[in-house]
N, C-alpha and C positions, 0 to 999 in steps of 0.2 A: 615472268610471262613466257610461256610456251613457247617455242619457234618452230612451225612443220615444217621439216624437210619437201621438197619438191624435186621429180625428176624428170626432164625434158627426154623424150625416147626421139630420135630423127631415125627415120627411116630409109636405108639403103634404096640406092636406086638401081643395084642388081634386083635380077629378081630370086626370089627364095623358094627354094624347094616345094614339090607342092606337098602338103601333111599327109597327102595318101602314098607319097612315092615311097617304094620299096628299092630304090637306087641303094648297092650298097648291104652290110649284113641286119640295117636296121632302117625302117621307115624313120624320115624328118621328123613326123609326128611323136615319135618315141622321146626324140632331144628335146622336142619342144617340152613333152610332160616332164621329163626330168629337169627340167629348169624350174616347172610350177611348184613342184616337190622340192625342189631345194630352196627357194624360195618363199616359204611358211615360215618359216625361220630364222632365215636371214637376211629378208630384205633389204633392211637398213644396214647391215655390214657394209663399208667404206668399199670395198669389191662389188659386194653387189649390185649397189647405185653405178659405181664405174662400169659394170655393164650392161648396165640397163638404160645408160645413155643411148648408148647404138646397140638396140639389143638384139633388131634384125641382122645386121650388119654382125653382130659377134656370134649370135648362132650358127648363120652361116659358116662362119670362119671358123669354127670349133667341128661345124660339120665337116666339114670339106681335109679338117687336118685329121680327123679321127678315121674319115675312110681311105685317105692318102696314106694311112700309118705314119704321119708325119708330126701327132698329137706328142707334147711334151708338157710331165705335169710342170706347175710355175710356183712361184715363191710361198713359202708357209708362213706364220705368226706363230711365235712362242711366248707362250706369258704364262701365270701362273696365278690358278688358282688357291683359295686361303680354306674352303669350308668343304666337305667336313673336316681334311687336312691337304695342306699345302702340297699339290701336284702340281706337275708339267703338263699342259696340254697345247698342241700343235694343231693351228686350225690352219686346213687349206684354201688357197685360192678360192674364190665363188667358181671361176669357170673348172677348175679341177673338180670341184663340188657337184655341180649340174653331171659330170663323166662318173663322178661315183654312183648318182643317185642312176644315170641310165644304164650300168653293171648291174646294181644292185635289184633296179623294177626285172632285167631280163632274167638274171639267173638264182634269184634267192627262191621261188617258186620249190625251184626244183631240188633244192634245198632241205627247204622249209617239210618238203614231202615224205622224206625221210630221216627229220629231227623223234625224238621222242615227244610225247606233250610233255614233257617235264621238263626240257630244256626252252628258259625264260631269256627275258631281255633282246630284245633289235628284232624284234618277232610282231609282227601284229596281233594285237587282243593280248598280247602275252608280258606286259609289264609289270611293277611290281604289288600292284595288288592282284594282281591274277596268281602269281606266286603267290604271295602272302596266302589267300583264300585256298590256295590247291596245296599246301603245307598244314593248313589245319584241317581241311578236309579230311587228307591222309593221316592223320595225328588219331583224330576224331576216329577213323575208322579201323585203326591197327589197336589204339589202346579201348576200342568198343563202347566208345564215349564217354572215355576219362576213366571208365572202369577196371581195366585193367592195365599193371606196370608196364610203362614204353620207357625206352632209352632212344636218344639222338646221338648219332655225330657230324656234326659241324666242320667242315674243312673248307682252308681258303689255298689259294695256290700264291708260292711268294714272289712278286714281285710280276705279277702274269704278263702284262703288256709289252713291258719292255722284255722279258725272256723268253717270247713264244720265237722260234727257229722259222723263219720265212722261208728255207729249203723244207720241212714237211710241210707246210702250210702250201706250197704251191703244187707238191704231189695230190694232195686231199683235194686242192681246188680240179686238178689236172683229172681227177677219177669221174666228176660229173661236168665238167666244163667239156665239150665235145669236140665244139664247132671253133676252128684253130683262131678265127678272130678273135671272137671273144674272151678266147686263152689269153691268147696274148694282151688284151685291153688287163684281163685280170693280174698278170704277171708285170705290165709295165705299174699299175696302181702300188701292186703287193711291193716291189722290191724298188717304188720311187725311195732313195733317201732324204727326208725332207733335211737334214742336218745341211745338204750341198748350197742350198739359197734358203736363206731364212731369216726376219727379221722379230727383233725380242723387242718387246711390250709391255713388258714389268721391269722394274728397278732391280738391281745387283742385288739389293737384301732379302727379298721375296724367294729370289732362285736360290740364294742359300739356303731357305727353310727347307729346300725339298733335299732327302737323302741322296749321296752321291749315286748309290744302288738303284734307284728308282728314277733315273734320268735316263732318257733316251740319249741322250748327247754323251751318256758316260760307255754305251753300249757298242762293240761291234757288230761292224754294215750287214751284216747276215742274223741278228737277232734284232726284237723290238717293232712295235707297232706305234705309231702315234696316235694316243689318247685324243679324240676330238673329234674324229671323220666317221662317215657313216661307214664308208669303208671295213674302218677298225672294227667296228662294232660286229660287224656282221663276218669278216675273218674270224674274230674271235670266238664265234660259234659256230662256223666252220670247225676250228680248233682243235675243242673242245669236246663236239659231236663224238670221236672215239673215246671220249670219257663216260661220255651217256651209256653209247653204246657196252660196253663195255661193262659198266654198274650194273646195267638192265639184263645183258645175256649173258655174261660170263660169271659175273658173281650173283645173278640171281635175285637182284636187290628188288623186290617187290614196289618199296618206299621210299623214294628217292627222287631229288629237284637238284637245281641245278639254276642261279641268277648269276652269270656273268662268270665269275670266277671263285664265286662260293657255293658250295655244295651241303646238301643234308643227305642223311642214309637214317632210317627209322627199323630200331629191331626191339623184340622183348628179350633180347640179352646179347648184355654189354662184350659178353665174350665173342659174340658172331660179329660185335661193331670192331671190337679191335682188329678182328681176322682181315675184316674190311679193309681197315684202315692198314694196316701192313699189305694186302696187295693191293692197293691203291698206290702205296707208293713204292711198289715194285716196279708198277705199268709205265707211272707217268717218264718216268727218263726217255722211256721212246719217245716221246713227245719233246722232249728237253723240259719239261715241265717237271717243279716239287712244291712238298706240302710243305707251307707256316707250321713251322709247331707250335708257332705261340699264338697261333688262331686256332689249331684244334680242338674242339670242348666236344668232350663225352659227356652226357649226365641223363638223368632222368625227365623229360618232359615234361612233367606238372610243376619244374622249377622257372620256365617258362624256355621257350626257344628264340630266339633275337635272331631275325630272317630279313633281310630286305628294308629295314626301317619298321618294323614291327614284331612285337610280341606277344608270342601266342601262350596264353596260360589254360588252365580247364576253365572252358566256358566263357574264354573270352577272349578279345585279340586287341589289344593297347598301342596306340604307337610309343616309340621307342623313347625315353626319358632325354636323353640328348637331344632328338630330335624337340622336343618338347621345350627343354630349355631356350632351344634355341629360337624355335619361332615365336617365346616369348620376348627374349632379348633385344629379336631384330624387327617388330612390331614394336618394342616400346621406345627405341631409336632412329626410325623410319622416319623420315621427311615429310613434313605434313602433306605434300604433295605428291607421296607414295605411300602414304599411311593406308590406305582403303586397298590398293593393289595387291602389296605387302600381305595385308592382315586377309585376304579374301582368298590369298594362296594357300596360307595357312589352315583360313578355318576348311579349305576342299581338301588338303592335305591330310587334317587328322578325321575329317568327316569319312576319309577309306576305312579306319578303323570299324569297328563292330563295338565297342564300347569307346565311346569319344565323347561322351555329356560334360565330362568334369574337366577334361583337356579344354574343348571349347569355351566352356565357362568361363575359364583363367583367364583364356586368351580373350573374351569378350570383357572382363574385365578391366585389361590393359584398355583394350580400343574406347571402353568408356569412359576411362581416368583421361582417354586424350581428347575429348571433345567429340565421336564418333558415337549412333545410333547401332546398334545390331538387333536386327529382328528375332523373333521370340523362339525360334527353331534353332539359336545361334547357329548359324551358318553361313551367313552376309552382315558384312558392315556399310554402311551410308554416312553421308554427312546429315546432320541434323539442320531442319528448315527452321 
């Protein structure tokens, strides 16, 4: 049997900001939307009910310390995720959350205004099927519709999160952040160490699955981002941006994307990809950033490219065989009472694809071996009347 959570809100008998007031480097109204926004996604977080008990009464109080300068981020969660391999990720506070997302609504605009389009991920419209589709576009149109020989190369950077240098990262913030408040809100976020207060969530055996190299906890206080925050996300293309930049104007790269911490470059010879890739990894030490070399792949395009959770072949774009396995695996072990949620992630998941008939099929197969209807488009599962 279900149990709804319920949350009682008591209402301060201060009175609270009016939403029009510009008391301050930022209107009330601004904290209040970044609360809504942070909020879509976390509401039932054990934080975020804690403060939504008194939620007038903590806004205020979040207000009143942010324009005091008196704002201190609070304790994080460290636990560990298993799929698609075992990381660290560090979730902050709900009220440290609501301070990223009101950074984030102010100064990613101005941001976002001088990205490349080809830099994806923590971007609006720009997730990874917009990647996916703007990688075969470009594929499409270098090799003249599969007619003519393309070469890709592939680059991951090793170990990105935990070794991006938070001394460049707050110069790069420092060049479009202007207005010295908001520096500083960005600089107390950038260089919180969540290691200082922090409470772990998974069992000892889990954290061993993750490489010592790949821990924040293993990292010195001047390098590493914690995986989880909106924050992270969007630092990290900060980061990044002179990587773009840099592909785009200095090496001339016509074709070239860029999701998070993996890059493609498209040329009709191998020889101009290599040139690439050796000043590629000339540049990146300025950044304290290097390439994987055991993720670099040069090859020819019509062998297919694996981008994002998809693969682009001529003439068509498949999600990734992993991926595939898996949302077979984890639909056929699903709780009957998340069999339908499960399975309806799935079938919207490989529905991005461009050919996904025979993915879905499988997949509808499983949902009908468990007692579950799917309509004739397979696209939705139902329970059967």
């Amino acid at each position: 049997m279900a149990i709804r959570t319920t949350t009682t809100r008591t209402t301060s008998s201060a009175s609270a900001p009016s939403a029009a007031s510009t008391f301050g480097p930022y209107p009330f109204s601004d904290l209040v939307q970044a609360y809504y926004d942070c909020r879509r996604s976390k509401r039932n977080s054990g934080s975020a009910l804690a403060f939504e008990v008194n939620l007038e009464r903590n806004l205020m109080g979040l207000h009143r310390d942010l324009i005091a300068g008196t704002y201190r981020p609070g304790r994080s969660i460290c636990f560990v995720v298993t799929r698609p391999k075992a990381r660290e990720v560090w979730a902050a506070d709900f009220r440290d959350r609501i301070v990223h997302h009101l950074l984030y609504n102010h100064v990613a605009p101005r941001f976002y205004a001088s990205f490349i389009a080809d830099s994806c991920a923590c971007i609006p419209g720009r997730g990874t099927l917009y990647a996916a589709k703007r990688l075969e576009s470009k594929i499409r149109s270098a090799s003249q519709n599969w007619s003519k020989p393309m070469f890709y190369l592939k680059c991951d950077l090793a170990n990105f999160f935990v070794a991006i240098d938070k001394q460049v990262l707050r110069q790069q913030l420092a060049k479009k952040i202007t207005e010295p408040w908001w520096l500083a809100l960005a600089e107390k976020i950038l260089m919180h160490d969540p290691r200082e207060d922090y409470v772990l969530r998974s069992p000892p055996h889990l954290f061993n699955r993750v490489p010592q190299h790949k821990r924040l906890t293993a990292q010195p206080a001047h390098l590493g981002l914690p995986i989880g925050n909106l924050s992270s996300q969007f630092f990290a293309n900060v980061y990044l941006d002179a990587l773009d930049q840099f592909a785009k104007h200095q090496l001339g790269a016509k074709h070239y994307i860029r999701y998070v911490d993996d890059f493609v470059f498209l040329h009709e010879s191998p020889q101009q990809l290599n040139e690439w890739r050796e000043q590629v990894e000339a540049f990146l030490p300025r950044l304290g950033a290097k390439l994987n070399p055991t993720k670099t792949i040069l090859q020819p395009v019509d062998r297919g490219v694996d981008f994002v959770g998809h693969v682009i072949k001529p003439w068509r774009r498949t999600t990734r065989k992993r991926s595939m396995a898996q949302a077979l695996k984890r639909v056929a072990a699903a709780p009957a009472e998340d069999l339908r949620e499960t399975a309806n992630s799935y079938f919207g998941l490989l529905g991005q694809a461009s050919h996904s008939h025979k993915d879905r099929a499988a997949l509808a197969n499983v949902v009908l071996k468990r007692g579950n209807s799917v309509n004739a488009a397979l696209t939705k599962t139902f329970k059967r009347s």
